[in-house]
N, C-alpha and C positions, 0 to 999 in steps of 0.2 A: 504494500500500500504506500511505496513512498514514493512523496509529489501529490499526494491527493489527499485532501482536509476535512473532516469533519468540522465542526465548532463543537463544543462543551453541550451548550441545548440539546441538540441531534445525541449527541455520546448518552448526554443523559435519558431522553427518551427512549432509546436504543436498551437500554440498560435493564430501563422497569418496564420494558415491553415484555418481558417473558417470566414464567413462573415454573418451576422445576417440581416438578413431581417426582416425590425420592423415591416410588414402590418401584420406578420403572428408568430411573436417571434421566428422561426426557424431559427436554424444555418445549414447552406451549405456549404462545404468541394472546395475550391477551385483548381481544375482537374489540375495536371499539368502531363501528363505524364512521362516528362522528369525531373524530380522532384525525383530523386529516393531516396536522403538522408531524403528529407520531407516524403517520404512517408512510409521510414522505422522508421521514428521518429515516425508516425502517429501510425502504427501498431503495434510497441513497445509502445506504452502508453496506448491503447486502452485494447492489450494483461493485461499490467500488472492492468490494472482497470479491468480485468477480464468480460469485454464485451465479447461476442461471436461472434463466425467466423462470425458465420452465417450473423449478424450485417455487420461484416465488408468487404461481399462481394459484395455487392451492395452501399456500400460508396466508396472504391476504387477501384473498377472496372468499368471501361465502353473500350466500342469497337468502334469503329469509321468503319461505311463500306459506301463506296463512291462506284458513277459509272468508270466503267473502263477508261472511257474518261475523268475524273473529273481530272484536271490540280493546285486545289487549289485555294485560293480565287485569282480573280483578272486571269493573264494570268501563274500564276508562284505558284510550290508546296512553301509551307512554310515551311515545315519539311520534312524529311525524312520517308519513310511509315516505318512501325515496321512490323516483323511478330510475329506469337503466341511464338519463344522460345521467342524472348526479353520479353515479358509480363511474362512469368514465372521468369525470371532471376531477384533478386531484388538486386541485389551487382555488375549491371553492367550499365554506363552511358554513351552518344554520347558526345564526347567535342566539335568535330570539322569532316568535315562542318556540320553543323545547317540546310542550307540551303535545299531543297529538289531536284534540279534541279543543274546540275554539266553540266562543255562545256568541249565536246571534243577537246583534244588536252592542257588544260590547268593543272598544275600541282597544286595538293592539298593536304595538310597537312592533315591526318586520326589519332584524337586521339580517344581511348575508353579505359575508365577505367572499370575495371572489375574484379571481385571476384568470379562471379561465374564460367568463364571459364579463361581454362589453354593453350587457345591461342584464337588469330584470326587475320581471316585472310580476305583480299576484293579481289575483281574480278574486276580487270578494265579495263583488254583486256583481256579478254576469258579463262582467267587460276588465281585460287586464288595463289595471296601474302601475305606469313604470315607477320605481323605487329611486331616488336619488341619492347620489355618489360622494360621499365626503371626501376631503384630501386623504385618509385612512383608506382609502379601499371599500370601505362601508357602506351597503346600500340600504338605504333605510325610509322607514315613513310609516307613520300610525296612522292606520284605516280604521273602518268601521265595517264591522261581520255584516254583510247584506243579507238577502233571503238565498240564500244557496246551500245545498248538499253539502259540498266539500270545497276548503279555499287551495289552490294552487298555484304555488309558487315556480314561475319558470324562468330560463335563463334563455340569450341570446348572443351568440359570437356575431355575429353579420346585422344588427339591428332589425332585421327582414322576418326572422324565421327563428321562433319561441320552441323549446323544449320543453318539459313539464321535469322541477326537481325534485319538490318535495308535495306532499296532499295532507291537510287535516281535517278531518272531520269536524261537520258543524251540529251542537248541540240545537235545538229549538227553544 
């Protein structure tokens, strides 16, 4: 590895990424999907140790598929559901809400940091609103839950043509 740098953050994430289970001497990678600076640290070390992809598409990938009616543990989602662009997107994060389940009619702060795309936008009553860009990278804007199903959040590289990243459920 020499000629090529980690920084200390990365080393660090790198570090408490994994947990060893002593019945069997193996280290396990702990899943966090929403973890994206961990997991660009993970795949930047890995890369520069010259492991292969191939290695690393079964250590950081997994999918999560639930029945239609599955509401999340308990009576209430816990996160917000992802679609496949967010899973390709590795420079883009949910700040706020976290929660996966949103009440009509109450007003909510939407951040998302983002590198891979050059806007986005949410849909909370029937028509997307683009989110506005701080000098931080920060896209953000407090709406108000309209009469809709589900609010989704999407991203755009080309201003033209929207991806759907994240969905949460609307209480009534």
């Amino acid at each position: 590895m020499s000629g090529k740098k980690i920084t200390q953050k990365e080393y660090d994430f790198f570090k408490e990424a994994f947990f060893k289970v002593e019945e069997n001497g193996s280290y396990y990678l702990y899943e966090d999907l929403f973890a994206t600076q961990r997991n660009n640290a993970i795949t930047k070390i890995f890369k520069l140790l010259e492991i292969s992809s191939g290695i690393l598409a079964p250590v950081l990938d997994f999918e999560l598929n639930a029945d239609s009616s599955y509401n999340g543990f308990g009576n209430e989602m816990k996160y917000p559901s992802c679609y496949a662009s967010y899973d390709s997107a590795t420079n883009t994060r949910l700040v706020s809400p976290l929660g996966g389940i949103l009440k009509k009619g109450d007003k909510v702060r939407f951040e998302i940091s983002s590198k891979d795309f050059s806007g986005i936008a949410v849909n909370v009553s029937g028509s997307l609103t683009p989110l506005k860009k701080d000098a931080k990278g920060i896209y953000s804007a407090e709406l108000e839950i309209g009469e809709v199903e589900n609010v989704v959040v999407y991203g755009t590289k080309n201003g033209k043509n929207y991806s759907g990243l994240w969905f949460y459920g609307v209480e009534k």
